[in-house]
N, C-alpha and C positions, 0 to 999 in steps of 0.2 A: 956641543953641550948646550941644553935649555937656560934657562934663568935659573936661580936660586930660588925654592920655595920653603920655610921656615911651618913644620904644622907641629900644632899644640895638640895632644889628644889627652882630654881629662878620664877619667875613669879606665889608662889603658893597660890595665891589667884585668879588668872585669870583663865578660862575653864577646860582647862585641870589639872592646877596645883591643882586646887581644887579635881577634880576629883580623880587623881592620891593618894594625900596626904591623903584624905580619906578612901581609898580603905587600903594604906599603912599603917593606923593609924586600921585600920579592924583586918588587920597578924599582926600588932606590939600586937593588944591587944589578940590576937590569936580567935578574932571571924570570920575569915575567914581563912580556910587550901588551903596552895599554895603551888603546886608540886614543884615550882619553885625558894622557900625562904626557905632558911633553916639556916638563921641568925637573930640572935636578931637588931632589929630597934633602932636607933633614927633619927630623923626628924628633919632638920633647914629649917625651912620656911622663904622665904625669898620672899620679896617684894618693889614696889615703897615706901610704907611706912614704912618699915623695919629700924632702926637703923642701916645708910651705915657703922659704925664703926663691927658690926656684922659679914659682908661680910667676914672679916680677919680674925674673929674667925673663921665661918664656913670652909672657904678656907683651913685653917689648919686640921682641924680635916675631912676633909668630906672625906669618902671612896668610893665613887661615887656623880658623881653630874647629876640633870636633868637640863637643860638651859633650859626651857620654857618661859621665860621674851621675853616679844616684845613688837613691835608698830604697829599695822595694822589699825590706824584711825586717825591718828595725824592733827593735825587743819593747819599744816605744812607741806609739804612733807620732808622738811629737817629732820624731826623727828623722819621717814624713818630709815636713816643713823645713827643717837645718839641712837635710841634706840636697834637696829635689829643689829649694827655692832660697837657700841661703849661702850656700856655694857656688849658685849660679850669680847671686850677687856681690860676692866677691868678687869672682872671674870677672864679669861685665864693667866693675867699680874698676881694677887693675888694668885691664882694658883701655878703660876711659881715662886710667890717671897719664897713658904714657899718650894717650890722642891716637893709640892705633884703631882706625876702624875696617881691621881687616874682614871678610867677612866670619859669622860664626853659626854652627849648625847643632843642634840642638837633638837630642835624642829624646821624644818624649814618647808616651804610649796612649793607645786608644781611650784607658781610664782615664785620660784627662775628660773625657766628657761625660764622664760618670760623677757621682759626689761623695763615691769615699774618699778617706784621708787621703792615701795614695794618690786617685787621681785631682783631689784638692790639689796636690803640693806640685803634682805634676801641670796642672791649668795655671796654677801662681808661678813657674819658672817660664811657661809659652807667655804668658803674657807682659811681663817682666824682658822677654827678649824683644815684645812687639814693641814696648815703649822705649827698648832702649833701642831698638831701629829708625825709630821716630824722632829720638833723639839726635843720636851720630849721625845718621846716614848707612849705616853699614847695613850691608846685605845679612839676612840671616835667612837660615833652612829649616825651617820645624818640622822634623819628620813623629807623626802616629804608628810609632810602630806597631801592629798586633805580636802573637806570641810570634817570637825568637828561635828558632831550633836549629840545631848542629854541631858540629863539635867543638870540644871544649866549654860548652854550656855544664855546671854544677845541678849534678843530680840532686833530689830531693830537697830541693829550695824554692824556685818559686817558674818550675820550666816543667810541664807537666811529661813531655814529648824525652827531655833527660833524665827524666826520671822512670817511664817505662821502659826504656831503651838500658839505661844502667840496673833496673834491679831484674829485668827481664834476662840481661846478659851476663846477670850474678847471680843466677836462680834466685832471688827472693823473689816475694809475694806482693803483687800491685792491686790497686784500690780503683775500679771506675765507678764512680758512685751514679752517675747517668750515662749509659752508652750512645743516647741520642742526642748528647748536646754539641752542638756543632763549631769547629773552631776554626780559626780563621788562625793560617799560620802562613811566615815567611822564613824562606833557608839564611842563613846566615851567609853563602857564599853571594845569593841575590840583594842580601842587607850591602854589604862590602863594594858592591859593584854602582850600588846605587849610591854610596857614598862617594865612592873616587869620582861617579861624573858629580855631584854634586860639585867637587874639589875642582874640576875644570870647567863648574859654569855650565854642567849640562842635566842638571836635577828635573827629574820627574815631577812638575810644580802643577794645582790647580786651589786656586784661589791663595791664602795664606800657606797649604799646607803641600809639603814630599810627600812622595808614597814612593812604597817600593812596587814595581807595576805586575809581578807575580806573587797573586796571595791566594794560598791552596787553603779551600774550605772542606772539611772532611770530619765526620761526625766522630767522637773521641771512643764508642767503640770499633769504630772501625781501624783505627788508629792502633788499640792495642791488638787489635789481630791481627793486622800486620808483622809488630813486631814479634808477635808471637810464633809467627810462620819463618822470618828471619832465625829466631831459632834451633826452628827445626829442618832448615833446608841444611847443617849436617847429618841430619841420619837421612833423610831421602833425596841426598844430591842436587837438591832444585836451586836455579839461579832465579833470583825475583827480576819481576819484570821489568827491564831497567829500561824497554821504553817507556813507562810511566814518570813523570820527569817527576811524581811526588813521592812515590815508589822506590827510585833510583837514589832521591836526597835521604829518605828515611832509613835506606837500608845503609848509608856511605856514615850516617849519623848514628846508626847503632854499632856499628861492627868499630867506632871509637869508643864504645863504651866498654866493650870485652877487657875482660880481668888481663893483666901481662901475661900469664902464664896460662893463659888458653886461646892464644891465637893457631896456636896447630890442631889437628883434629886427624884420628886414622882412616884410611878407607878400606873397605874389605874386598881381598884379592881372589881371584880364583884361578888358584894353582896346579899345576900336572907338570908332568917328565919335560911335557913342553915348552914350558913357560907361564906366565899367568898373563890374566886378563883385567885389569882394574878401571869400571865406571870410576869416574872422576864427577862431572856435572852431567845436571839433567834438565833442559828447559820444555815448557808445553810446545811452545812456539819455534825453536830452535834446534829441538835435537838434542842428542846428548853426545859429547867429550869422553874418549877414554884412552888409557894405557895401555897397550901390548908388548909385552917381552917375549920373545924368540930366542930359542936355545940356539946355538950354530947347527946348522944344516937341518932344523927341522920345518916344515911346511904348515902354514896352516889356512885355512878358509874350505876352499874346495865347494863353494856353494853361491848360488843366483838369488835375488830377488825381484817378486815385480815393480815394489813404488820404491822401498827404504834405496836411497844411495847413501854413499858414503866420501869420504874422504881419506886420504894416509898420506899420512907426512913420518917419515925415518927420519929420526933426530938421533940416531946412534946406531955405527951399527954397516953392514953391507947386506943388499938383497934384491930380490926377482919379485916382481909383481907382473902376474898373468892371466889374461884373459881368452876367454873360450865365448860363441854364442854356442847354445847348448845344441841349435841343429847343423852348427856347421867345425868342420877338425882344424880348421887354422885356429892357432895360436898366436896372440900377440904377446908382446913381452914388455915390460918397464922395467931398468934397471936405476935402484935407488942406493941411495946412501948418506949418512949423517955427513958427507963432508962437502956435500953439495944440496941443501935443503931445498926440497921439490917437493908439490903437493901434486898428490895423484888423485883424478876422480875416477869411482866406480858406479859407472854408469849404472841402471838398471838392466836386465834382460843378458849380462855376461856372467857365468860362474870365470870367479876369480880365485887364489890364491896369492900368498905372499911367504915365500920361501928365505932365511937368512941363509946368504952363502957366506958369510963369513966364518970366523973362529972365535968370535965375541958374540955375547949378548945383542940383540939388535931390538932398539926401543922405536915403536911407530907410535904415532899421533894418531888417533884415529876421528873422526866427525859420524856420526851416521843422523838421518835426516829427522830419525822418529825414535824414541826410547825403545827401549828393548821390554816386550811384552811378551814374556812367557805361552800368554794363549795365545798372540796374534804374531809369529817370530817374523811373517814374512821370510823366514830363512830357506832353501830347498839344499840340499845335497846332489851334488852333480863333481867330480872329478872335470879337474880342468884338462 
């Protein structure tokens, strides 16, 4: 067992503190290994609704703190200031009254170098941390965050990325008032990661200020056509690009936003005496995924191609998989089965078939290399 470490999280029911204290609650239970922790947890969650008698406890025991608490929507601008720069003096004065100078990490935002109220109130808590560093001695982290995106962010509030993502995945109707303004945004899983090394002493630092060191810049109509293409990849089966690493977070950040009651979606099958055939996914780059059911003892393929291959994998089910070269009469044969899961490749340049010999349903996997294009089928008929 590591040391005992004692962290304070303010605002950990809001965005990031949720995010963060979950993750931390992941290594504390050790269902998540981080290079970067090598101390035992405990956790004071702290919040508007928190027990303020609390605060003193925690202030005393806490071996690090995360300042995440703010106000960025106040019905007041004055709110601004009470919450972003008077909270934090609380905290810092509590702090100071027990002599702990653990270190503490500061959640601010790029508006701090702006001059509205917001980032007023946000430039009067960094700087309020720099004096009391100069003060104590204690180590402090001020991180600028840009916009925030990922799940569990509150749609229609003040996260532009949650709120396309949530009314887009609710059919309602979204607002881009400039499709060419460009934003500078970080994933919530890369905010969290940049926090825990901060927690072990290994923060992303240049001059005074953190940063998280992946920040995707991407013009905000491009943003919503994205989402908008997430979508629609259920009626035309397309998987988004998931090696785009911005691509990848955006679609993982929308598909939390889906209503409870629409996470399933049907696919349309295509059925005969034989069994049916059901696409599943479809990627540019990858091919596309699908289903085949096989009646007992009936055959089916019977045909070569020269680029498309394929793949089959029987995940239920008993059967023959065979191949022919079209000018030569040996036969080879593949004997498959769900209870021994085997992936078969179908080379190009062999008419194949794939035969159930059992007395059940028999379910294959199938891969092929290229979607399936009506004009262009690559398919030929050849008996095997």
């Amino acid at each position: 067992m590591g040391k005992q470490m004692n962290i304070l999280i303010t605002g950990a029911k809001g965005f990031i503190g949720k995010n963060l204290t979950a993750q931390l609650h992941n290594i504390q239970k050790g269902n998540e290994k981080n290079a970067f922790i090598s101390f035992d947890l405990t956790i004071f969650p702290f919040d508007v609704d928190t027990d303020p008698a609390l605060l003193d406890i925690y202030c005393k025991e806490a071996d690090f703190v995360f300042h995440l608490a703010g106000v960025n929507r106040p019905k007041d601008p004055s709110e601004f200031m009470a919450g972003n720069f008077g909270f934090t003096s609380v905290l810092l004065d509590t702090l100071k009254k027990h002599n702990n100078t653990c270190p503490v990490l500061l959640s601010s935002s790029i508006q701090a170098a702006l001059g509205n109220p917001y980032g007023q109130s946000k430039k009067a808590g960094e700087d309020l941390l720099f004096s009391y560093a100069k003060e104590t001695g204690a180590n402090v982290f001020i991180y600028r965050f840009p916009n925030v995106f990922g799940k569990w962010c509150k749609p229609n509030y003040n996260s532009v990325v949650a709120t396309f993502c949530y009314n887009i995945a609710n059919n309602l109707p979204i607002t881009v008032h400039d499709p060419h303004v460009v934003m500078n945004l970080v994933y919530i899983d890369d905010v969290v990661e940049e926090l825990i090394r901060a927690l072990s002493g290994q923060a992303h630092q240049i001059g005074d200020y953190c940063h998280v060191p992946t920040v995707h810049t991407i013009p905000l109509g491009q943003i919503a056509d994205l989402i908008r293409s997430f979508q629609g990849c259920r009626e035309n089966k397309r998987i988004p690009d998931m090696g785009n690493a911005f691509t990848k977070k955006l679609y993982a950040t929308y598909l939390s936003y889906l209503p409870t009651d629409g996470f399933s979606y049907p696919l349309q099958s295509h059925e005969d005496h034989r069994g049916s055939f059901t696409e599943v996914f479809r990627t540019a780059e990858r091919g596309q995924v699908s289903v085949n059911i096989s009646k007992p003892h009936i055959t089916k393929g019977n045909h070569w191609h020269h680029t498309k291959n394929e793949k089959f994998l029987v995940v239920s089910g008993q059967g023959v998989i065979r191949f022919r070269k079209p000018d030569d009469s040996t036969v080879f044969s593949y004997y498959v089965s769900g209870d021994m899961l085997e992936v078969v490749d179908i080379p190009v340049g062999y008419t194949h078939n794939i035969e159930n010999i059992g007395d059940t349903d028999m379910v294959t996997l199938m891969w092929a290399s290229e979607c399936f294009d009506p004009a262009y089928p690559d398919t030929y008929f050849l008996e095997v």
